[in-house]
C-alpha positions as CSV (number, residue, x, y, z in Angstrom):
1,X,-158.5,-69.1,-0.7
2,X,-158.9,-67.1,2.6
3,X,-157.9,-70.2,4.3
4,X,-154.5,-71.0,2.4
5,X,-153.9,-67.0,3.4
6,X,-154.9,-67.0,7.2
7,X,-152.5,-70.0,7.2
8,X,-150.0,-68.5,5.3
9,X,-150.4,-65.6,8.1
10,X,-150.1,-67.6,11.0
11,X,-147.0,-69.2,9.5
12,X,-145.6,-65.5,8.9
13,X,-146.6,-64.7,12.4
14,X,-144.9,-67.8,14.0
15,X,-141.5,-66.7,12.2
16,X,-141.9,-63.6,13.8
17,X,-142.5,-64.8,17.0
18,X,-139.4,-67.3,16.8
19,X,-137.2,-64.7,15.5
20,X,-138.6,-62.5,18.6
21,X,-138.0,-65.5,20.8
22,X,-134.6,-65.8,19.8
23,X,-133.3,-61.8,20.0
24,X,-134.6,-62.0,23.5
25,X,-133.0,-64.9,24.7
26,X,-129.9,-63.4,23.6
27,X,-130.8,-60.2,25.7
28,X,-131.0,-62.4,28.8
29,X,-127.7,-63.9,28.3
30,X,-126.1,-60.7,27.5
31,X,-128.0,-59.1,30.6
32,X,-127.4,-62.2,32.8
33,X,-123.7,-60.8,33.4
34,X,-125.2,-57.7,34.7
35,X,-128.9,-58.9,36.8
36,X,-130.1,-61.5,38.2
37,X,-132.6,-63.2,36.9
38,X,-135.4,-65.8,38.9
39,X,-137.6,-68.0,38.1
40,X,-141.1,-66.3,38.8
41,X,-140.5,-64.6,35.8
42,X,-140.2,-67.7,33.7
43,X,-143.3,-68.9,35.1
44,X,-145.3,-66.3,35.2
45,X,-144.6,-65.4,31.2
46,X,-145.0,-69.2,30.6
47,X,-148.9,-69.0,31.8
48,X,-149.4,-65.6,30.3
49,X,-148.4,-67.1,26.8
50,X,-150.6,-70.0,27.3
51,X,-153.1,-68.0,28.5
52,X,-153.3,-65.2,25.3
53,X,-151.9,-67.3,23.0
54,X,-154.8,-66.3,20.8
55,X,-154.1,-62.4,21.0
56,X,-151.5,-61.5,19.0
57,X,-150.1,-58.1,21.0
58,X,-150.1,-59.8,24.6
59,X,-148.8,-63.3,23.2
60,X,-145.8,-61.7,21.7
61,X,-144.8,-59.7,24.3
62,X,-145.3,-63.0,26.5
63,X,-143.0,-64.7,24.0
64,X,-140.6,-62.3,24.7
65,X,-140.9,-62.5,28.3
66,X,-140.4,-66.1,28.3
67,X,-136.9,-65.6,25.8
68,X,-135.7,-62.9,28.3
69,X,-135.9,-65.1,31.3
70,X,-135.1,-68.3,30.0
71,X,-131.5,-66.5,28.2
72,X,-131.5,-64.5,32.0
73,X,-131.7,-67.9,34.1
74,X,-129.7,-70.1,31.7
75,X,-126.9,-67.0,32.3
76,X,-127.0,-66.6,35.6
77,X,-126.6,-70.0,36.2
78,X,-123.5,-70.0,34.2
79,X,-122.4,-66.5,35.3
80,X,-122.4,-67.6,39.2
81,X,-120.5,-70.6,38.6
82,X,-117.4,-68.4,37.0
83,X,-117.0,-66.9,40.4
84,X,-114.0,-69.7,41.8
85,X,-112.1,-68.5,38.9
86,X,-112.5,-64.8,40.1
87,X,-111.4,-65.9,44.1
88,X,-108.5,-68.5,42.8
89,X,-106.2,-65.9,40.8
90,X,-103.1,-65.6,41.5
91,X,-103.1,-68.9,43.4
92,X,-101.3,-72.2,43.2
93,X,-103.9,-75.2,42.3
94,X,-104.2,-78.3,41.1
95,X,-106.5,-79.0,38.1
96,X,-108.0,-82.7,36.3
97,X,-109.0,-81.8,32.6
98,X,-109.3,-83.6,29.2
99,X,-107.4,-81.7,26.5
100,X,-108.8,-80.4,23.9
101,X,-106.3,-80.6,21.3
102,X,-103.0,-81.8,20.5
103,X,-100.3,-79.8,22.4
104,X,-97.3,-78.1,20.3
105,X,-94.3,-76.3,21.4
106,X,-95.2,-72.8,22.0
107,X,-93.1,-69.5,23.8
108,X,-90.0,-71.1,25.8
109,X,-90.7,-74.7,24.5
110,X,-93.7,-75.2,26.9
111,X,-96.2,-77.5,25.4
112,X,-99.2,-75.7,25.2
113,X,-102.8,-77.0,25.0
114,X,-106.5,-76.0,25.8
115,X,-108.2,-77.9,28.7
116,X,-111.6,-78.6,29.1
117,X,-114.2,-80.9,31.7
118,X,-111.9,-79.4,33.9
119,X,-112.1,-80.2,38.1
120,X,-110.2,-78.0,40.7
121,X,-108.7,-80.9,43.4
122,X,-106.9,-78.2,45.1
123,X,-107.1,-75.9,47.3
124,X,-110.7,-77.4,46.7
125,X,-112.6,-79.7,45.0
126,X,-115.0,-78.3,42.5
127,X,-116.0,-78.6,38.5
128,X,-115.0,-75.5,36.5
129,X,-116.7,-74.3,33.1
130,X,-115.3,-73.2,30.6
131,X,-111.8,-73.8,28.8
132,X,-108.4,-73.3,30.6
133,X,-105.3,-72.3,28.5
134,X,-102.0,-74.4,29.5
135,X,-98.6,-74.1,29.1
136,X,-95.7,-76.3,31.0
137,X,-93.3,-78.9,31.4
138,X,-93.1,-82.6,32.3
139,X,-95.2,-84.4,29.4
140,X,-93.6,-85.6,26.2
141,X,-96.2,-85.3,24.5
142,X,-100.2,-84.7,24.8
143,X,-103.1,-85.4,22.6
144,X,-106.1,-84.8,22.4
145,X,-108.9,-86.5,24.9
146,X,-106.1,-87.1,26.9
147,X,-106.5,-87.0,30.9
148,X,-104.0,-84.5,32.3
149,X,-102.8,-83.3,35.6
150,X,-101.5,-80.0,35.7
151,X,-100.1,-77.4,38.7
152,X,-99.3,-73.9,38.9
153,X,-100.6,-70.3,39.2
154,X,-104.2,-69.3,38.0
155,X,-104.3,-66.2,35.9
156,X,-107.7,-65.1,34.9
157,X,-107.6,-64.5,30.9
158,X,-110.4,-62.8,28.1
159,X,-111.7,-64.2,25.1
160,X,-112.7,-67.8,24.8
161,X,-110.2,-69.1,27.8
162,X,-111.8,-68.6,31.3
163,X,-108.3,-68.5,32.9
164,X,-104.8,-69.8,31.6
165,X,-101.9,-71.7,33.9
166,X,-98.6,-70.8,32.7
167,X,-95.2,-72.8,33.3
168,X,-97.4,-75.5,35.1
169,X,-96.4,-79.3,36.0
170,X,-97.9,-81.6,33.8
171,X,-98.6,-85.0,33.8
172,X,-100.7,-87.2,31.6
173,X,-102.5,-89.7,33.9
174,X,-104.8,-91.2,30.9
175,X,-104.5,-91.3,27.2
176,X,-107.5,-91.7,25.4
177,X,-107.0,-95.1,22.9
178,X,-110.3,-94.5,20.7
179,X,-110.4,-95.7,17.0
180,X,-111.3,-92.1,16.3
181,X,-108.0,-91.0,17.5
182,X,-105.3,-93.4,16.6
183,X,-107.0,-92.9,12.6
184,X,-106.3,-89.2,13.3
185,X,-102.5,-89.7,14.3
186,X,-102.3,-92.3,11.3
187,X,-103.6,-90.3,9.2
188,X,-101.5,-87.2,10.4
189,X,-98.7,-89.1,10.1
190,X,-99.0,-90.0,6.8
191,X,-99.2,-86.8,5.6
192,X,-96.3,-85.4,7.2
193,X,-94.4,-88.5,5.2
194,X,-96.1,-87.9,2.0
195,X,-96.0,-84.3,2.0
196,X,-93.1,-81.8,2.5
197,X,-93.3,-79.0,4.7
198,X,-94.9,-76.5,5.4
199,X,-97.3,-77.9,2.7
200,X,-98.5,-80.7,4.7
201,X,-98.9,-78.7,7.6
202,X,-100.9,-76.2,5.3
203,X,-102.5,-79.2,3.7
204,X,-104.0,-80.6,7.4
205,X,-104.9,-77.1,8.1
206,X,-107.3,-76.6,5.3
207,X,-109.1,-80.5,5.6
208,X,-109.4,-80.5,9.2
209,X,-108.9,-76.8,10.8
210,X,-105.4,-77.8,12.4
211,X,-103.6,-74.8,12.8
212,X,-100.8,-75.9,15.6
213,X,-98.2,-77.2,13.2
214,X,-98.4,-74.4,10.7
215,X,-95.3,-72.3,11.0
216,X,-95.0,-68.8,12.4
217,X,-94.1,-67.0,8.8
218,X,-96.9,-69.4,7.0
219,X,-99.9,-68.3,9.2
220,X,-99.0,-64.6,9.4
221,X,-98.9,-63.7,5.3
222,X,-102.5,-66.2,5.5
223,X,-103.2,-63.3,7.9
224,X,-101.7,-60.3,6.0
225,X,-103.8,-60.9,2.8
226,X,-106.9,-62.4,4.4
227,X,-107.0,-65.9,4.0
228,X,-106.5,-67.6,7.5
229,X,-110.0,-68.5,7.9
230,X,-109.7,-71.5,5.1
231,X,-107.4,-72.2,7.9
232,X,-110.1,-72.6,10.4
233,X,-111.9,-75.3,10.7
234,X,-115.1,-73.7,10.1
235,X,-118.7,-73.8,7.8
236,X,-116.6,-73.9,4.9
237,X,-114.8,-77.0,5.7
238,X,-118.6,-78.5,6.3
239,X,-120.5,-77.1,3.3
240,X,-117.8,-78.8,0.8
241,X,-118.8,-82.1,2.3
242,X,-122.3,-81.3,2.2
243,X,-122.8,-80.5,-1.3
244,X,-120.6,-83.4,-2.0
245,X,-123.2,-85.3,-0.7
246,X,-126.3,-83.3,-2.1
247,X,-124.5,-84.2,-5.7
248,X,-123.9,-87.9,-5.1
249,X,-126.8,-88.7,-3.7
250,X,-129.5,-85.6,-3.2
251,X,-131.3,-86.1,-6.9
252,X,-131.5,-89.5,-6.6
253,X,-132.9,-89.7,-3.1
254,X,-133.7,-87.3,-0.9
255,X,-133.6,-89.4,2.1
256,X,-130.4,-90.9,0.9
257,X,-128.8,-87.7,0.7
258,X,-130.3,-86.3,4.0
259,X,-128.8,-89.0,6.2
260,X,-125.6,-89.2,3.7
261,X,-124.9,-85.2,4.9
262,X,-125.7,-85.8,8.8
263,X,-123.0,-88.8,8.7
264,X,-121.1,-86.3,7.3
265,X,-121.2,-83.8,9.7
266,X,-121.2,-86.4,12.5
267,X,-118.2,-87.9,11.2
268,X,-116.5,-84.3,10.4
269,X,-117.1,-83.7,14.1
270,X,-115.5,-87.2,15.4
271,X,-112.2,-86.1,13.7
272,X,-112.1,-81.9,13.9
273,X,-113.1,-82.0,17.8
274,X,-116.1,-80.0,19.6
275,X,-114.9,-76.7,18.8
276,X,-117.2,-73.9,19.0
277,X,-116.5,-72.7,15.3
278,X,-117.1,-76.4,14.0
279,X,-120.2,-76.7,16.3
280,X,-122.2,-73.7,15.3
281,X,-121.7,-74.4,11.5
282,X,-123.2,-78.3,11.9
283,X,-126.0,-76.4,14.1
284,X,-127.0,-74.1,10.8
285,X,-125.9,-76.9,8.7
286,X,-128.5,-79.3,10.5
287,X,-131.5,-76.7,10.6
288,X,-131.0,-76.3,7.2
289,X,-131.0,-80.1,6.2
290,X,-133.8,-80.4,8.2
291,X,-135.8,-77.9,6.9
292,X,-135.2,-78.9,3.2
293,X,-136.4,-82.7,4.5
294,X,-139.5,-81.5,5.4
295,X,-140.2,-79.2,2.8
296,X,-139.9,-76.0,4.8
297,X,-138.2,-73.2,4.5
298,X,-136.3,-70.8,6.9
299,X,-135.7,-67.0,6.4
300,X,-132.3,-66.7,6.5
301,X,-132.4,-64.3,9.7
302,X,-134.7,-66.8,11.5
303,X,-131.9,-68.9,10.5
304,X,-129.2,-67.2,11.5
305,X,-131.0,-66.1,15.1
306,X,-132.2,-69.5,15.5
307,X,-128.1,-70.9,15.5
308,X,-127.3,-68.0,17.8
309,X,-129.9,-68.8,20.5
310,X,-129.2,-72.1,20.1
311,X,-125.5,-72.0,21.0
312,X,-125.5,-69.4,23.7
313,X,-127.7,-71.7,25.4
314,X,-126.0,-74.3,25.0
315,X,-122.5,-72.1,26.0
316,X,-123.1,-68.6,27.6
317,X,-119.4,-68.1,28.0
318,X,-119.6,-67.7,24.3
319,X,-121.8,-64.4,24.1
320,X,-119.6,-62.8,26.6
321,X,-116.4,-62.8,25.3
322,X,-115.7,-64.8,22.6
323,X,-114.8,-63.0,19.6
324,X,-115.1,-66.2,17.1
325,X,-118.8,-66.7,18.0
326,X,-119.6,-63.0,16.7
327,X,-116.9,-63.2,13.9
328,X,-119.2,-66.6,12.9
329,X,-122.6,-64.9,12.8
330,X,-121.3,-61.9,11.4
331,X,-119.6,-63.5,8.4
332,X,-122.9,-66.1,8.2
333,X,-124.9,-62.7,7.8
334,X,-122.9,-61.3,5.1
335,X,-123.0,-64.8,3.1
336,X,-127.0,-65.7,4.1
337,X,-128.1,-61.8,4.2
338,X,-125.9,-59.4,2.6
339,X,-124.6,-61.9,-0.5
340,X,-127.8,-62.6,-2.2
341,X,-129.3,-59.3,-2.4
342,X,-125.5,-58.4,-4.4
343,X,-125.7,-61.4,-5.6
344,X,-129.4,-61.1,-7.5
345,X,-128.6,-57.1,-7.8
346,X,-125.3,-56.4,-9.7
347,X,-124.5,-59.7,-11.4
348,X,-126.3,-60.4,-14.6
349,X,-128.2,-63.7,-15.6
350,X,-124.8,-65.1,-18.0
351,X,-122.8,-64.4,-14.4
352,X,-124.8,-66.1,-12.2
353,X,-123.1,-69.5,-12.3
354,X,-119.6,-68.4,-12.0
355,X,-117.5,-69.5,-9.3
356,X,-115.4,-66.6,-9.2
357,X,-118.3,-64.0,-9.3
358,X,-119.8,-66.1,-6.5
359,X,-116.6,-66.5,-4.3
360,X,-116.2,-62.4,-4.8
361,X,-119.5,-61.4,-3.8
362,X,-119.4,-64.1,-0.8
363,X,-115.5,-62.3,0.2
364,X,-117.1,-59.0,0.1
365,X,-120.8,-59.9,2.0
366,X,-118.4,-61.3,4.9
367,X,-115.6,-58.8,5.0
368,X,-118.3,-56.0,4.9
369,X,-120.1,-57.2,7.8
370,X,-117.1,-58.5,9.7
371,X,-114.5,-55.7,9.0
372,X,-115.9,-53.1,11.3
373,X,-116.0,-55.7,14.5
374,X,-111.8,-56.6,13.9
375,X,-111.3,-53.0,13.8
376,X,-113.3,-52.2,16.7
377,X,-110.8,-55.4,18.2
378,X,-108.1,-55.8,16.6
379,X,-107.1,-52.6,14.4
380,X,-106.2,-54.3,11.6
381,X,-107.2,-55.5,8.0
382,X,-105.8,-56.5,4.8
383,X,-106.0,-54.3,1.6
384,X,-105.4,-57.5,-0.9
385,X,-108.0,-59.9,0.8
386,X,-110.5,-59.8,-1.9
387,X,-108.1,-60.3,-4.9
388,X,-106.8,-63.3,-2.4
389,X,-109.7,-64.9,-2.0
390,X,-110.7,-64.9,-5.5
391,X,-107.3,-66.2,-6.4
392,X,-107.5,-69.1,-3.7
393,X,-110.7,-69.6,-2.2
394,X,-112.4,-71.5,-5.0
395,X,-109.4,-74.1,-5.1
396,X,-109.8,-75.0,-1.7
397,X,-112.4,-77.7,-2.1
398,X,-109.8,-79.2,-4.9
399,X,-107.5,-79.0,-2.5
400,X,-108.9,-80.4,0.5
401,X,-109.7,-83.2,-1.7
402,X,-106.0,-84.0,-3.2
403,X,-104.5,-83.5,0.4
404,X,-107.2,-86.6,1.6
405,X,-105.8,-88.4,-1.2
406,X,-101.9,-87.8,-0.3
407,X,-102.4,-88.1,3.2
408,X,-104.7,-92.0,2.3
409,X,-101.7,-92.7,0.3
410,X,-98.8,-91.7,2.9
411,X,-100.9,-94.2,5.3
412,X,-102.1,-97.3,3.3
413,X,-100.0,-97.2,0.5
414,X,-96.5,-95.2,1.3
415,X,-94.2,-96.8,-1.6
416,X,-96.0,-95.1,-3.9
417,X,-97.0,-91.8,-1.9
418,X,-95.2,-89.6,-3.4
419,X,-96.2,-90.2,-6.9
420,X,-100.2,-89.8,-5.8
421,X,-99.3,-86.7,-3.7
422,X,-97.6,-84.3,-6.0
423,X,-100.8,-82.9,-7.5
424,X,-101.1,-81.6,-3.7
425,X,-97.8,-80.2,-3.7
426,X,-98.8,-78.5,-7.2
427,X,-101.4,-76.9,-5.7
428,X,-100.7,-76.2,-2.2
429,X,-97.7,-74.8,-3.1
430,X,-99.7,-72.6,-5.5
431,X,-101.7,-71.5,-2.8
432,X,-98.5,-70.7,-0.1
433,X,-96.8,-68.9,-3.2
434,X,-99.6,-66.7,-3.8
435,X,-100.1,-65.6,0.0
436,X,-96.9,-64.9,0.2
437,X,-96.5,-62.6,-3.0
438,X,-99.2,-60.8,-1.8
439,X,-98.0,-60.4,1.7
440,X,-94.5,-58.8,0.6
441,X,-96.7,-55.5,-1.4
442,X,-95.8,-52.9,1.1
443,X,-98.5,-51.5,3.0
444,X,-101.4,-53.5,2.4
445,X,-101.7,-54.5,5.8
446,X,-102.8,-52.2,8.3
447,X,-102.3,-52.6,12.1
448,X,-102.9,-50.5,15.0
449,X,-106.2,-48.6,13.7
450,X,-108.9,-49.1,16.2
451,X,-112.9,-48.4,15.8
452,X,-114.5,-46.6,18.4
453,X,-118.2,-48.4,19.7
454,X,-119.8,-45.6,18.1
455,X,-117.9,-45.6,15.2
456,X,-118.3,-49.6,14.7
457,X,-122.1,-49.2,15.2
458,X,-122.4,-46.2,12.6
459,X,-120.8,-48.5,10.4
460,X,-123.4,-51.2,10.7
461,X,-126.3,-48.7,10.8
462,X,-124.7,-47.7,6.8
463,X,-124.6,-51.5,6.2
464,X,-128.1,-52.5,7.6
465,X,-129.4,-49.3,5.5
466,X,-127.9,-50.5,2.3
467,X,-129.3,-54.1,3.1
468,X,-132.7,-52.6,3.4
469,X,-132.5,-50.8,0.3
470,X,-131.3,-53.6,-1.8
471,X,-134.4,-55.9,-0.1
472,X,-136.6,-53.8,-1.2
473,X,-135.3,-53.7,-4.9
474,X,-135.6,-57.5,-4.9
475,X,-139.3,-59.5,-5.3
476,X,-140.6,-61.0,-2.3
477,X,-139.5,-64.9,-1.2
478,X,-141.1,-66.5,1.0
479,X,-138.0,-67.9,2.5
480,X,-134.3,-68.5,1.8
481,X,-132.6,-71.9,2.1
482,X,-128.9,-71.0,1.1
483,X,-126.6,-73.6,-0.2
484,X,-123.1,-72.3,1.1
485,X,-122.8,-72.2,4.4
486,X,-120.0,-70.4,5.7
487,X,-118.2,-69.2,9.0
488,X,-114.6,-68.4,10.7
């Protein structure tokens, strides 16, 4: 018995020490922007954890060390290669990239595209991190992986694009002839023939993320009443496939079902693109899959910390200005942290199963822990987003599904398209009509009512309180494997 709790213990004490691990590699990349960091640090920490590993005081704070310089080195690294973006504004160059998405139309008919893998060829010849933001002329068209020349005048920018060339000269030197992506233009296209719009613009949006196509007036009442993340390719997206797969396959086999989901994800990722929101929710995803294999369990903030540290590494430029990769954590903290403990507290045993109580308490988990950061950004929120997402959330695995079938009909079968794509119109339509009754209620969307810092952190000291009290009102687990994972 004493053993069993020693080990138990030592388990306990390793999640701690992760957990640690993590939060102080994310200090290092946050503090990387400001200090320099060295390696004699690493090192030095390194020996001091092997060293004390045994001594519980003196190995944490070692572990700690090592998270602080390893996030500090990893950023710095990053951080000094930023500086050619800093000395080339305002100048003419020419830049080599692969785009990242399909280009559309945007503000004077310039095609406009993201742009990563990108090397400067002149005034210079260098790689540059990061994603570039491009608008211009010259191509007819550009997709995705495609290899593309473009010219003009760098302007740094904020957010997740580390500069942005406006009314540039492009030119598509490669075009990228994958299965992958001629699938993806096949399938797009058949859509678009099965479908009317703006439902099958609507319809790619909430299968694959695609936002591009969707008109102006579509995506701005998604906006007023709170639904454009089902918009976003995002955890959501992934978590429908997943427990697809955990229901086909996961009683029968565990192995069966375990490599069923990570095909999934890898084929969900072949199709959707790298992008950072799609990438963070197959990290969680993945731990979590893992984890269950084994027959482990993680704490949902070990979790959650884990996934951070994981892709800061992996991209420092996120942590330092890209609002989606806090809007992702924050909202995965309201659904892994925050929704259980209303979950467990407030619903009663009969309620428990109900999709609608469980897409409510998810709406209001996220929007609670996301709300005060777009205030403190972007001064707005929705008054009707709750009653939206009740009313539309929990159809959006049905749809996904019926828009894979019409847009599988449009392709292989298009004579009879139209008669196997009219449940999606049903429903999509449904879902446009609704967004847009709620978006013409006058004054439930607010604009243009900022959060101080203070007043955003005060906030989140009320919310961690709350937290706290409900986790204490709830019997101890030993850990916390959630089934819905979810992010914007």
């Amino acid at each position: 018995m004493m053993a069993l709790v020693r080990q138990q213990l030592w388990i306990a004490k390793r999640t701690t020490l992760l957990g640690l691990w993590c939060v102080a590699v994310l200090v290092g990349l946050g503090l990387a922007a400001r200090l320099q960091f060295n390696w004699a640090v690493a090192v030095f920490s390194g020996v001091v954890l092997l060293v004390v590993r045994c001594q519980p005081l003196l190995s944490t704070l070692a572990v700690i060390a090592c998270g602080l310089s390893l996030g500090g080195l990893r950023g710095t690294v990053v951080w000094q290669s930023l500086q050619p973006y800093r000395i080339l504004q305002k100048q003419p160059v020419v830049i080599v990239g692969r785009a990242v998405d399909d280009a559309v139309y945007g503000k004077q008919t310039q095609l406009t595209f993201d742009m990563h893998k990108v090397q400067l060829v002149s005034p210079t010849r260098l790689s540059l991190p990061g994603k570039i933001g491009v608008s211009g002329f010259g191509a007819t068209s550009i997709y995705r992986n495609d290899i593309v020349v473009a010219s003009g005048k760098l302007a740094l920018a904020q957010g997740g694009h580390q500069a942005w060339l406006s009314f540039a000269n492009l030119q598509v030197t490669h075009t990228s002839p994958s299965l992958i992506n001629r699938l993806r233009q096949r399938f797009n296209a058949g859509l678009e023939s099965a479908l009317p719009e703006p439902v099958a613009s609507f319809g790619l949006g909430l299968l694959v993320g695609q936002r591009s196509t969707i008109p102006a007036d579509v995506s701005q009442n998604l906006l007023k009443v709170g639904l454009v993340h089902i918009i976003a390719v995002s955890g959501y997206n992934l978590t429908i496939l997943l427990q697809a797969s955990r229901s086909l396959l996961g009683k029968r086999s565990l192995y069966q079902g375990t490599v069923l989901s990570l095909v999934l994800i890898a084929i969900f990722l072949l199709f959707t693109g790298d992008s950072p929101s799609i990438v963070r929710a197959a990290v969680v995803s993945v731990l979590s899959i893992g984890a269950s294999y084994y027959g482990r369990q993680f704490k949902p903030v070990v979790l959650l910390l884990l996934a951070a540290a994981i892709t800061a590494l992996a991209d420092p430029l996120q942590i330092w200005g890209d609002i989606s990769w806090y809007l992702s954590f924050l909202a995965f903290t309201g659904v892994l942290l925050v929704g259980p403990l209303l979950h467990e507290r407030f619903v009663s045993e009969r309620l428990q199963k109900s999709v609608v109580i469980a897409v409510m308490i998810e709406s209001i988990s996220a929007e609670m822990i996301t709300l005060p950061y777009v205030l403190y950004i972007f001064g707005q929120m929705s008054f009707v987003s709750l009653l939206a997402n009740v009313l539309v959330v929990a159809l959006v695995p049905l749809g996904m599904l019926l828009t894979l079938i019409a847009g599988l009909a449009g392709m292989l079968v298009p004579f009879v398209a139209g008669w196997l794509a009219w449940p999606a119109v049903v429903l999509l339509t449904y879902m446009l009509d609704t967004a847009q009754l709620l978006a013409h209620i006058p004054h439930i969307f607010v604009q243009n009512h900022y959060l101080l810092l203070w007043q955003m952190l005060a906030c989140y000291g009320v919310v961690a309180y709350i937290t706290l009290l409900l986790s204490v009102k709830m019997r101890r687990r030993p850990g916390i494997i959630t089934d819905r994972i979810e992010g914007i």
